[in-house]
N, C-alpha and C positions, 0 to 999 in steps of 0.2 A: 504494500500500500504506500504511494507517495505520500508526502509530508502536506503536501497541497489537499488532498482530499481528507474529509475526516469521517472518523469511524462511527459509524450509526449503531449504536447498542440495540434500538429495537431491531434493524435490520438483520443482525446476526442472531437474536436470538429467534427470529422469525422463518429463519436458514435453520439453524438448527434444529427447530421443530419438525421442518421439511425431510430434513436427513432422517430420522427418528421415523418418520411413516415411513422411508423408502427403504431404510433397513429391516425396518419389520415387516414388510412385504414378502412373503416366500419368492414372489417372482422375480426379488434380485438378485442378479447375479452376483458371485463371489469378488470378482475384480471390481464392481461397482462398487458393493462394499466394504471395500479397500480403498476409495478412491474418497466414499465420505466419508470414513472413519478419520480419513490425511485431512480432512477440509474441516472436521468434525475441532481436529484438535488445534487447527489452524486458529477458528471462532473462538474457540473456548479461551485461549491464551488471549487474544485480543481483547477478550473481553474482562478476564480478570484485571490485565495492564490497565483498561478504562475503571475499572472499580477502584483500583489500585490509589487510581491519580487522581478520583472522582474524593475518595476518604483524605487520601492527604490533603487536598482542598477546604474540605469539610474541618478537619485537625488545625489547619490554620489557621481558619473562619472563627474555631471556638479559642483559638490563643492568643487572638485580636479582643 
């Protein structure tokens, strides 16, 4: 992800919901599943770094 665009937290967790049906689907295939699990953990991390940097925000807010 460029530095230009920014990260939309509902957006990925709205992906990941997505993955989550396609995995529980029986009619996935094995390499697809592998392909969101990659994509899976890609969100995930992004998304903690945003919680991350969203609390120490919040930590500074309340030391002010």
């Amino acid at each position: 992800m460029k530095e230009s665009e920014k990260f939309d937290y509902s957006a990925a967790l709205e992906e990941l919901q997505q993955i989550v049906v396609k995995v529980e689907d029986p009619s996935t295939c094995l390499d697809d599943i592998d392909r969101y699990i990659r994509r899976s953990e890609e969100l995930i991390g992004r998304c903690r770094a945003y919680l991350r940097t969203a609390r120490e925000k919040v930590d500074k807010m309340e030391e002010a």
